[in-house]
N, C-alpha and C positions, 0 to 999 in steps of 0.2 A: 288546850282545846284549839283545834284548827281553825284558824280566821276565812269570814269570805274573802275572793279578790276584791281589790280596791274599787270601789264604786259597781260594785255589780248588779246593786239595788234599781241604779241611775240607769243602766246598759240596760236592765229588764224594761224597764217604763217605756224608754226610746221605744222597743222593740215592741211594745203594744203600740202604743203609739201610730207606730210606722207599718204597719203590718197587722195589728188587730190580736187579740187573746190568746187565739191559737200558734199563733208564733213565739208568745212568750210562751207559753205552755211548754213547748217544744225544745226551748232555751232552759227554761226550768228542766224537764224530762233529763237533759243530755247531764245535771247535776247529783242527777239519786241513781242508787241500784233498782229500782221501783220499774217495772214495766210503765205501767199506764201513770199520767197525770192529769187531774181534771178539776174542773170548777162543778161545785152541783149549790143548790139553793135553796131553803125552805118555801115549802108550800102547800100552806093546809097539810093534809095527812100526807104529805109526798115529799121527796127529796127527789129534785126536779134536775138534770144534766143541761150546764150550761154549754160548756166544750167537754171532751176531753182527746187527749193527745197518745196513742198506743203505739210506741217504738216498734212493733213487729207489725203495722199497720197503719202507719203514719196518714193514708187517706181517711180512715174514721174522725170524724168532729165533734160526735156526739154519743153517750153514752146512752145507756138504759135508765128510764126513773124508775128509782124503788120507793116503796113502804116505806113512811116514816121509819116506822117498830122492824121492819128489816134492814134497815141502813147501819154501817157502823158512825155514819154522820152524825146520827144521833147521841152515840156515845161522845164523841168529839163535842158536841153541845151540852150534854150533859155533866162534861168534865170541865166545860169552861174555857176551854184553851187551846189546846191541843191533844190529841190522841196518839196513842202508837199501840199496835197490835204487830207483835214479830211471829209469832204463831196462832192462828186461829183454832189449831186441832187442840193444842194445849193449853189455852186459855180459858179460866172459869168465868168471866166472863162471858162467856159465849156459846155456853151448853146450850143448845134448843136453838142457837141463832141461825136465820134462813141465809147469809152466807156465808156461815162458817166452813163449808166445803170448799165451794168455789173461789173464796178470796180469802188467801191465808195468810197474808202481811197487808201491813195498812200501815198510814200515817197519814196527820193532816192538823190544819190551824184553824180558829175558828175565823169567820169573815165575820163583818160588823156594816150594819147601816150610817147613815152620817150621824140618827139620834145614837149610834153605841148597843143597839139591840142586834141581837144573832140573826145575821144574814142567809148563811150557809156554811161551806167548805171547800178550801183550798187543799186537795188530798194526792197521795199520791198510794200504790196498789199493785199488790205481785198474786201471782195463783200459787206462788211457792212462798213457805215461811224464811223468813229472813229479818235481820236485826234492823234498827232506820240506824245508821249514823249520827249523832248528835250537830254533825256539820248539815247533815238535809234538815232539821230543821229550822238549820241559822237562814239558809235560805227560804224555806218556805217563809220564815216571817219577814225577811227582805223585802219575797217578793207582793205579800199582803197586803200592803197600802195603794201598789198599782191595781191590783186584781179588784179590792173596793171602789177606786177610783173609777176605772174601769165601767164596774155592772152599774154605779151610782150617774155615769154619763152617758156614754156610747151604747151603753144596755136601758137606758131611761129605768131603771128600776127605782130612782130617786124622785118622778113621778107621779109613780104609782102611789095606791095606798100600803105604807108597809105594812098595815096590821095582816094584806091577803100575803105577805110574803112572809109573815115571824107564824111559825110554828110553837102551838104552848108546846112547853118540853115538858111532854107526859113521861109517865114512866111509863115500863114497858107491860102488856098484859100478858 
């Protein structure tokens, strides 16, 4: 299996850091076949857009918030860990799902508050079907610990109360 480069985990952090989420987002992006990269976050019935970063648009900062029950975020929390959708036309997971037209490859890690309860997702997202590489998710989990780091300081999400940010993970109606 393909290794990441030496300390790229370290290179990401700096790069929030010094520059702020969206720049690592950015730095992430230039590692997947994946159009768009984004941070999004539970809340109450919503999956809430924290950044996101679109190669063919690189001005957008911010995505769309969706539906709990229409997010594939959901599935990513459902599954624990991490997700990957390489086709969404031909996936049976996702008969009747509200974006299985429009977003037909997915991938993504779960995020974690400091108690270890499901934050959100670090994801990344194409309009065309396509495989993730097993190397995009060495870095996605790389780059994990800054992105929590991240929403838990500079984002004060660590503040707050986390029960208004942890979505129960319903299942779907």
């Amino acid at each position: 299996m393909p290794k990441l480069p030496l300390h790229w985990d370290y290179h990401f952090e700096q790069q929030i850091q010094a520059r702020g989420l969206f720049a690592g987002l950015s730095l992430l992006n230039a590692t997947s076949c994946h159009r768009f990269t984004g941070v999004y976050r539970f809340e109450g019935d919503w999956v809430k857009s924290v950044h996101l970063f679109d190669r063919k648009n690189p001005d957008l900062r911010v995505g769309e918030n969706v539906r709990w029950r229409d997010s594939y975020c959901m599935l990513t929390a459902q599954a624990g860990d991490r997700c990957e959708i390489r086709d969404s036309l031909a996936d049976a997971r996702l008969q009747g799902h509200a974006a299985r037209q429009a977003v037909q490859s997915y991938c993504a890690v779960l995020l974690y508050t400091r108690a270890g309860t499901p934050l959100g997702t670090l994801c990344q997202f194409d309009m065309k079907p396509q495989a993730t590489p097993e190397l995009t998710f060495g870095y996605l989990n790389a780059a994990r610990p800054a992105v929590e780091r991240f929403l838990w300081t500079k984002a004060k999400l660590a503040s707050r109360s986390e029960r208004s940010l942890i979505v129960e993970h319903k299942q779907p109606a």
